[in-house]
C-alpha positions in Angstrom: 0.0 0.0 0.0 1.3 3.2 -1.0 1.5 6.1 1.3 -0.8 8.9 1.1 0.4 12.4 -0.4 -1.6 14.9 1.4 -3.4 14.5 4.5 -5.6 16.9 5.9 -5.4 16.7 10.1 -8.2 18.2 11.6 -7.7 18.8 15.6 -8.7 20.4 18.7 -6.0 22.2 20.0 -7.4 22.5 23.0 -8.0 18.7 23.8 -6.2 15.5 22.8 -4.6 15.3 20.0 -1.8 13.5 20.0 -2.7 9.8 18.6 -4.7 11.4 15.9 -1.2 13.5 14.6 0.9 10.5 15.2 -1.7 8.2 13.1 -1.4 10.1 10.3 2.2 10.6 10.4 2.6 6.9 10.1 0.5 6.5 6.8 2.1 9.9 5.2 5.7 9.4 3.9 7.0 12.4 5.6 5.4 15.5 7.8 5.1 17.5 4.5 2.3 15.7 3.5 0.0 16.6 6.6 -2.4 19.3 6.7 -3.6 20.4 10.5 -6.7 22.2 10.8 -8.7 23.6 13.7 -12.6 25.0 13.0 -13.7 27.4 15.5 -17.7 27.8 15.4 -18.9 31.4 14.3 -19.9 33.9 16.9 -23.6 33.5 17.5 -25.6 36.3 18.0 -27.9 35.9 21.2 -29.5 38.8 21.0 -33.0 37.2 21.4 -32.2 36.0 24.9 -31.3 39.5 25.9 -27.3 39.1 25.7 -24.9 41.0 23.7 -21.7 40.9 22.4 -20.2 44.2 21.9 -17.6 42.8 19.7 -16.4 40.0 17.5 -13.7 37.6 18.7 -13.3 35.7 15.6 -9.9 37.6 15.2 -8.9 36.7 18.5 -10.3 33.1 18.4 -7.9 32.5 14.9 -5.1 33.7 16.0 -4.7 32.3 19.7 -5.6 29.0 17.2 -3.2 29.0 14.4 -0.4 30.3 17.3 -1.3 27.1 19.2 -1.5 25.0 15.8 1.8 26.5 14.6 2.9 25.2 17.6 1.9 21.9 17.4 3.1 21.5 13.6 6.9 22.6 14.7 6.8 20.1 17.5 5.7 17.3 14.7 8.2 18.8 12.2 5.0 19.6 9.9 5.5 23.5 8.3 4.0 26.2 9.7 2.4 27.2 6.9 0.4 23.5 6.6 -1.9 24.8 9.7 -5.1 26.1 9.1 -7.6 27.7 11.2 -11.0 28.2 9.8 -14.3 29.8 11.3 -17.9 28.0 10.7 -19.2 24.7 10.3 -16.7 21.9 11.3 -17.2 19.5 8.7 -18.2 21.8 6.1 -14.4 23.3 6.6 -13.2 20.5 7.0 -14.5 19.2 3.3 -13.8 22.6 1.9 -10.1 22.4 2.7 -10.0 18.7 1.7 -11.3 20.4 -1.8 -8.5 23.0 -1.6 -5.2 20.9 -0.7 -6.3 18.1 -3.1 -6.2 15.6 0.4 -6.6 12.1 -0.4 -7.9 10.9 3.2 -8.8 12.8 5.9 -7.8 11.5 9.9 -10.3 12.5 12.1 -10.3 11.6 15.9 -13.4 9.7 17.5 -14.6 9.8 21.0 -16.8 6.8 21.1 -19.9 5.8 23.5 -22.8 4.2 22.1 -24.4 5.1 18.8 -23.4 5.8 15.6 -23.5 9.6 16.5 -21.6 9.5 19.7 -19.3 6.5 18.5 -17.7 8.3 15.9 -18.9 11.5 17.3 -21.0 14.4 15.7 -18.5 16.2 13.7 -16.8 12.7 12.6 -20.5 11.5 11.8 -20.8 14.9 9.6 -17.4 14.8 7.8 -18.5 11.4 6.2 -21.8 12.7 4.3 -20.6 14.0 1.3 -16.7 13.1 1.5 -14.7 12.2 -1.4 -11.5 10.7 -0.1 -10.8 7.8 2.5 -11.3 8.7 5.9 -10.1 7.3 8.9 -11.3 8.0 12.1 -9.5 7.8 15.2 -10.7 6.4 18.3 -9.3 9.0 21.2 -8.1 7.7 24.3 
């Protein structure tokens, strides 16, 4: 089986992530090939249930993200430049970038119960419909 030539990573950087990166570093030839992404939902507006927001942190949000992702790319010898923070629907981005980089599988972590739902999770459960490369999901200790 050959190795895969671009892999798109998608992570929280704020949870476990580890066995997910190291997954796909072992089907990818080298770090190169790895894309990391982190999707940060869009601000909501709650202004029907009397609460505010002055302004928008999606600035904020991005770049505290791509600092931390940076971070975690240099530690995996992946480049910099292959992280990616996006804003709005997880698996929507996460196809959309798929789209862009030309990835030919996409490893997702899992954090399974019971269900098809909760065993691959909702986001995992999303990033199937509509895929069009392999995807392997992760199953997060």
């Amino acid at each position: 089986m050959e190795a895969y030539n671009k892999i798109l990573v998608p992570i929280d950087v704020f949870s476990s992530y580890e066995q997910i990166i190291e997954r796909a570093l072992k089907l990818a030839s080298s770090p190169q090939d790895i894309h990391l992404l982190y999707v940060a939902y869009p601000q909501t507006n709650l202004e029907p249930y009397g609460l505010f927001l002055e302004r928008d942190f999606s600035d904020e949000v991005r770049s505290q993200a791509l600092s931390k992702l940076r971070e975690i790319a240099e530690v995996y010898n992946i480049p910099t430049s292959h992280a990616n923070v996006e804003i709005g629907a997880p698996a929507d981005e996460i196809h959309h970038l798929a789209d862009k980089i030309s990835a030919d599988l996409i490893v997702i972590g899992t954090h399974g119960q019971s269900g098809l739902k909760l065993l691959l999770g909702s986001t995992a459960n999303a990033v199937l419909h509509g895929v069009k490369v392999d995807v392997l999901a992760v199953k997060v200790e």
